[in-house]
N, C-alpha and C positions, 0 to 999 in steps of 0.2 A: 344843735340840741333842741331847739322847738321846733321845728320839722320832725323829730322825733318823737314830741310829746304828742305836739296834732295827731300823728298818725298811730299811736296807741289810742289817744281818748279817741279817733277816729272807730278803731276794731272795737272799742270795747263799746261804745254808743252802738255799732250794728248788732252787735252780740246779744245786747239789752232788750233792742227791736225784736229782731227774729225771735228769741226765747220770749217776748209777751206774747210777740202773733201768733207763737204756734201755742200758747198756753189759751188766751181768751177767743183766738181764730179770726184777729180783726187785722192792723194791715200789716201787708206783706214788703220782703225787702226792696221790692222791685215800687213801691208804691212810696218808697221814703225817698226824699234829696240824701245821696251820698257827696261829703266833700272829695274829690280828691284831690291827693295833693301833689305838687309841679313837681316832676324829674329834672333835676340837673341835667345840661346838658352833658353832650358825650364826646367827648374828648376826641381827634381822630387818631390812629395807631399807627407808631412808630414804625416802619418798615423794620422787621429783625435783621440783625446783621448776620444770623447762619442761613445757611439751605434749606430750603424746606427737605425733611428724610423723603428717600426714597419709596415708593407704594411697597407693601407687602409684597414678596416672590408666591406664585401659586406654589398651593399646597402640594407636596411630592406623593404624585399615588401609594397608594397603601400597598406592600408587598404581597403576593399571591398567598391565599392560602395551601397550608399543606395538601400538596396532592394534585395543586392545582396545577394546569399547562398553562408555565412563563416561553413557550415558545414565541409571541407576540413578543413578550418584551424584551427577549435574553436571544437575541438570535446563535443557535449551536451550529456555528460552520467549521466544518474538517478543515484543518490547518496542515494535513501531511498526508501524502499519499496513501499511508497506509489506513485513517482511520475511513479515506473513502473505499479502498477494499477492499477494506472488512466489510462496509454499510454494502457493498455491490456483491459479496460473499466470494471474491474472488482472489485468487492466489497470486501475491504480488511479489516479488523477489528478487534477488542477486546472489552472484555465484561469490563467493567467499575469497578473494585474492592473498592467497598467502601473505604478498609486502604491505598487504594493508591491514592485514588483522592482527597484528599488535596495538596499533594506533587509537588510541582512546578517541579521536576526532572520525573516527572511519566508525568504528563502535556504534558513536550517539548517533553519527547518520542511518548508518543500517537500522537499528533498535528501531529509530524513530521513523523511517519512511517506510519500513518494509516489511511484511508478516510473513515473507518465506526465504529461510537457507536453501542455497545451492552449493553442495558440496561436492568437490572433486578433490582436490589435492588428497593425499591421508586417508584415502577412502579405496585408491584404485589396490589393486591384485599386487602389485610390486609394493606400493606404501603399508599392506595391512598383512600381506603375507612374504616380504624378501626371501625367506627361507622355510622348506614345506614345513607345514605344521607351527609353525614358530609367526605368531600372531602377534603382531604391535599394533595396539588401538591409540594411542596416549595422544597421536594430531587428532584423530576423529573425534576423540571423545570432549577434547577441548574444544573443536568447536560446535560439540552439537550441546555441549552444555551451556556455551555461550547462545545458541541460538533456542536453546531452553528453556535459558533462564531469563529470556527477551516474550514468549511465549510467541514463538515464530515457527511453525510448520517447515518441517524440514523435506528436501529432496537430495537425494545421493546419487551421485555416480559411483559407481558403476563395479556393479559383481562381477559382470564375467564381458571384459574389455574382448574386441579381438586386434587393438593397436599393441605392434609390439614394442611401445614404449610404457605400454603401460601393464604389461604382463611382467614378473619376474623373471630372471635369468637364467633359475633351475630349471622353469616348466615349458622353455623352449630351445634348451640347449640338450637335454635332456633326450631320449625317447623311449615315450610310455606306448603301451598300447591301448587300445579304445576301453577295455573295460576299466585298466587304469586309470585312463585321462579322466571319466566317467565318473570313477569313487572318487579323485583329486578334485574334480569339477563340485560334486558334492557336498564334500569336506567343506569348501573355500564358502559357498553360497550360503552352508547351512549356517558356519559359523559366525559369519560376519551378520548375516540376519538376524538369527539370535542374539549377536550380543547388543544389537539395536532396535529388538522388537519394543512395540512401545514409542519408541523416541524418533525414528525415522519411518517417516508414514506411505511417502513414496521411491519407489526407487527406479532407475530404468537399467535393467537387468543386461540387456544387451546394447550397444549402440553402434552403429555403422560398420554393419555387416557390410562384407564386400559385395560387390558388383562380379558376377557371374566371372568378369575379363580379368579382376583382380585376386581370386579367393587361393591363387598360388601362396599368396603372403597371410592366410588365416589358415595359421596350425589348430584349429579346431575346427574348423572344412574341411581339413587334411584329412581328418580322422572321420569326423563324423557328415560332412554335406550340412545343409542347412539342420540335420535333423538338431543339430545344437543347438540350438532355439527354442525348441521344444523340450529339450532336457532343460537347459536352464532354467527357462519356466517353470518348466515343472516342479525343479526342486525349489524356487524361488515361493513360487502358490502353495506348497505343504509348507516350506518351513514359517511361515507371516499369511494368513489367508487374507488377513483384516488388511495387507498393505494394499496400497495400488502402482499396480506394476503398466512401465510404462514401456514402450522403443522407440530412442532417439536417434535421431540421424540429421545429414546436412544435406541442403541444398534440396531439400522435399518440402518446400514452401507454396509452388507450383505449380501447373499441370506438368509444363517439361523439365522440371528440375532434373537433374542427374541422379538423383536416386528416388523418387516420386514414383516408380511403377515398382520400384523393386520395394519400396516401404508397405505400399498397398497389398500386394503378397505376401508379404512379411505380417499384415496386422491380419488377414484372410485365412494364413494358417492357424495363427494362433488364437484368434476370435473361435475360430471352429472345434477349440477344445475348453476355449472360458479361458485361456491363458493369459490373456491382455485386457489390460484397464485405460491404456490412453496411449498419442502417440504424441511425441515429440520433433518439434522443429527446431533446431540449432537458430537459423537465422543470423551469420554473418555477412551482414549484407556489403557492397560494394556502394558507396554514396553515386557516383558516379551513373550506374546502373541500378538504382532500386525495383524489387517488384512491383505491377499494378494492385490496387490494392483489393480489388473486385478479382483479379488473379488468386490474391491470397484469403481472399472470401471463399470462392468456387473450390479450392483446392483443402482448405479447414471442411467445410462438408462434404469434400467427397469420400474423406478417409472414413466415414460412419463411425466412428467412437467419440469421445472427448481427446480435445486437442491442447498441445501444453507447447509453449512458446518458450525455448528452456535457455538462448545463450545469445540473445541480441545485442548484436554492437553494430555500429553502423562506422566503415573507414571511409575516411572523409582525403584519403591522403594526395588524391589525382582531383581535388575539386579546386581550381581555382578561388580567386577573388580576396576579397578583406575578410578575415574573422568573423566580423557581424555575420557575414555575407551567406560564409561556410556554416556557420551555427543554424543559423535561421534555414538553410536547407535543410540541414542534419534535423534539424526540429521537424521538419514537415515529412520526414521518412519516419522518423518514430511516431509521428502522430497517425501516420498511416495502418501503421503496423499494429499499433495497438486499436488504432476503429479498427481494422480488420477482426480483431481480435475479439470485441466486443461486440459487432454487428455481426459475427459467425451465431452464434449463435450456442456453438460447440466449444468453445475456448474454454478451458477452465482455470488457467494459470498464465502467469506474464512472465519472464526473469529473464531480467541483464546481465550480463556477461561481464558483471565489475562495475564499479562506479569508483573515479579517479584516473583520469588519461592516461597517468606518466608510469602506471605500473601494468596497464593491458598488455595482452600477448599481443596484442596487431600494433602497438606504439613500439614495441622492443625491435620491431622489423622495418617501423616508420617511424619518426617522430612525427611526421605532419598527419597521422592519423586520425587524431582525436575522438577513439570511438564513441566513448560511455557518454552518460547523461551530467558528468561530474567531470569538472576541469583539473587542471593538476595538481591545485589545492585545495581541491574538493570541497569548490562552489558548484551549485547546480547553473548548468547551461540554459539555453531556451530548448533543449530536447527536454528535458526535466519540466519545465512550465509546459510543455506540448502535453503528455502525460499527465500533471497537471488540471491542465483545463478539459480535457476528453472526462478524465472522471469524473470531476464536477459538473460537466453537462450530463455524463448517463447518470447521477445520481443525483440532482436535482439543485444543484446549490447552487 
């Protein structure tokens, strides 16, 4: 308590000074004895028994403004084949396998890896017209509404087949004559194109015409020589002018392919009338045997139009070794096939021939097949990452 009184009568004695010196101007506080008075000592501090807290975490950056490019900090990379191309603007796809398209697992994979239908079953001359005149759309339509309502660009096989398993059994048991076959020819292309203008955007009107040594077995060589090509077409380009019509065929991957001189005639007559819009290669390859891939470059530009990769599977059924062994091969044949495809220059479309082993047409004949990029449970293989990774190098990710 006197320690406290000192140090009031202390303040109030300086208070006293300072207010006469500055009133009369005489002495200053620096000119008076100040007592001061003794600080208790200081005790030393107990060590606490908590933690010291942890330092503040840095401030979390401030979100981008609207409009702003969070590409730095949100990196946007394609997670599924198909959103890489789209970004490459290129046509990526698989052919529709009957035994797999019920399957809601088969569905999500398609939907999600893929942005083009390949359509065959339900589409051919026998599935859409069994009987003349008498038109059943009801497969077709189911799956092009499925692949419409996925917003997947669609591909068809095939208006005017010359395989007679895929022709009906009126219009070859039958015998019309040419002007006949002609209006029935008409009939069948007009109709089926119109009732899918709009919704099927390419189509390959004819596919695997015969070989000069074969065309015994094409009832419309019968009648007409190649000039059926040119009709087809023709009524194919009036009745859809907007489609793009393509000719596919097998084993014209090459310079010496078995039909590679005859495909090149084939796209020269019909180039010379605006007939053709792109030519197609099947591509069932032999694992055993793959093409060179510089082979399958030279031979994509020699054809001069756009080229479409329409039914690759690769049979792995004559390749030894362990699984790994055989995948990892099979991988580096599809990774070929598609840099070919991409280094052509001309390529404008990719599509598998199926995804799921156990229900391919080359596994029905093999089990040790394993063509597609998708195993029997419809896991993606290492063909699948081969494809994969090609895209994401040409498209920068």
């Amino acid at each position: 308590m006197k320690t406290m009184q000192v140090s009031v009568l202390t303040l109030l004695t300086l208070f006293l000074v300072v207010s006469l010196g500055a009133c009369r101007g005489q002495a200053s506080p620096e000119s008076l004895p100040i007592p001061v008075p003794e600080l208790a000592p200081t005790l030393p501090l107990e060590p606490s028994p908590y933690p010291s807290p942890a330092p503040s975490p840095e401030p979390a950056p401030a979100p981008p403004e609207f409009g702003q490019d969070d590409s730095q900090t949100i990196p946007q990379e394609p997670q599924t084949l198909r959103q890489m191309a789209d970004e490459k603007q290129m046509l990526l796809g698989t052919y529709f396998t009957p035994d797999w398209f019920p399957k809601q697992e088969w569905r999500e994979i398609v939907s999600r890896e893929f942005n083009t239908a390949m359509l065959y079953p339900g589409l051919t001359w026998a599935d859409i017209e069994p009987t003349q005149n008498q038109f059943v759309f009801s497969s077709g339509d189911e799956q092009v509404q499925f692949a419409l309502s996925n917003n997947m660009t669609i591909c068809s096989h095939l208006v005017c087949p010359t395989s007679s398993y895929d022709n009906p059994d009126w219009i070859v048991s039958v015998y019309f004559s040419e002007d006949e076959l002609a209006e029935i020819l008409r009939n069948h292309i007009a109709t089926v194109m119109n009732h899918y203008k709009g919704q099927i955007s390419l189509w390959m009107v004819v596919e695997e015409a015969y070989l000069k040594s074969y065309t015994g077995r094409d009832f419309l060589y019968q009648k007409f020589g190649y000039d059926y090509l040119d009709l087809a077409y023709q009524i194919a380009r009036d009745t859809d002018p907007s489609a793009t019509l393509i000719y596919n065929d097998y084993d014209n991957h090459t310079p010496d392919g078995a039909t590679t001189e005859l495909t090149g005639q084939i796209i020269e007559r019909l180039k010379a009338k605006g007939l053709i819009d792109g030519v197609g290669l099947e591509m069932h390859l032999d694992g055993d045997e793959p093409p060179s891939k510089q082979d399958m470059i030279a031979t994509m530009q020699g054809y001069g139009i756009p080229v479409y990769v329409t039914e690759l599977d690769v049979d792995m059924k004559n390749i030894p070794g362990t699984q790994e062994e055989r995948y990892a091969r099979q991988a580096e044949i599809y990774r070929d096939v598609f840099g070919a495809c991409l280094e052509s220059g001309v390529c404008r479309g990719f599509c598998v021939w199926g995804i799921g082993d156990k229900y391919s047409w080359v596994e029905r004949a093999s089990p040790k097949a394993d063509p597609t990029m998708f195993d029997d449970d419809l896991n993606p293989k290492p063909a699948y990452f081969a494809i994969f990774d090609t895209l994401a190098e040409a498209t920068g990710q």
